[in-house]
N, C-alpha and C positions, 0 to 999 in steps of 0.2 A: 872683824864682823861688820857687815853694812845687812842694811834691810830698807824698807822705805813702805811711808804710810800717805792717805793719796795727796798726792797735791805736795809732798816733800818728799825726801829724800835724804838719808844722815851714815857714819860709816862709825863704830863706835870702837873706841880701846879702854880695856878695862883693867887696874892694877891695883891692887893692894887696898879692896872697894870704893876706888873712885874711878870715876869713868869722863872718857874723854870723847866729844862725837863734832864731828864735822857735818856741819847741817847744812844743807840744802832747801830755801823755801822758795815757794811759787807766793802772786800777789790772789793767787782763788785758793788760798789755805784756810775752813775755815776751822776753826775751833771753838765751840758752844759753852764751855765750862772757862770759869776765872782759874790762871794759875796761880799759885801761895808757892809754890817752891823757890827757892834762889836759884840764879843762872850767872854765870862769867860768859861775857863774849866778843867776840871781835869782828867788827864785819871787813869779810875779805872783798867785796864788791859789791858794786851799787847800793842798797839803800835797806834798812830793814825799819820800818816803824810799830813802832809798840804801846796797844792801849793800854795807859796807866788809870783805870775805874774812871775813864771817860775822856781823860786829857790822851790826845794822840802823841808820841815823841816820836822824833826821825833822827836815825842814827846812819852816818855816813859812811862810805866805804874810808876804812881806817880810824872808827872810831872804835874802841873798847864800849863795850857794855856791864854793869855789874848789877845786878838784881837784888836786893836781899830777900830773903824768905818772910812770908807772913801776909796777915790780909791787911796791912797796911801797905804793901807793894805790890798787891794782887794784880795779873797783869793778863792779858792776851795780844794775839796778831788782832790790828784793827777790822772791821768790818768791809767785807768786799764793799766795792765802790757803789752799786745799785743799790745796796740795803743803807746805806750812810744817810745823815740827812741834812 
């Protein structure tokens, strides 16, 4: 299954209700809302940086990523570069 929503792009496999997806982001993704869910990831290339309620992280190509769930780890993609301050 793949689908794509604007600005990414993701291919998903799904078994025994856990799902698995290969994601694809651009740096003009933007996402308005904090996420609370947990995430496992691994960046296969270049760079992916992630707001942690304000603190920015940069995770390298060949880093794992692990999220836990909850609004203590609430998180999104940082803010496009014009709206930053």
């Amino acid at each position: 299954m793949g689908t794509s929503i604007e600005r990414a792009r993701f291919k998903a496999y799904e078994l025994v209700g856990k799902t698995i997806r290969l994601v694809e982001l651009t740096q003009e993704l933007i996402e308005p809302d904090w996420c609370q869910k947990g995430h496992i990831g691994y960046v296969l290339s270049g760079k992916q940086e992630i707001n942690f309620d304000g603190e920015i992280i940069a995770f390298q190509e060949g880093d794992g990523i692990l999220i836990p769930s909850g609004e203590d780890h609430k998180h999104m993609p940082p803010f496009p570069a014009e709206q930053s301050s």
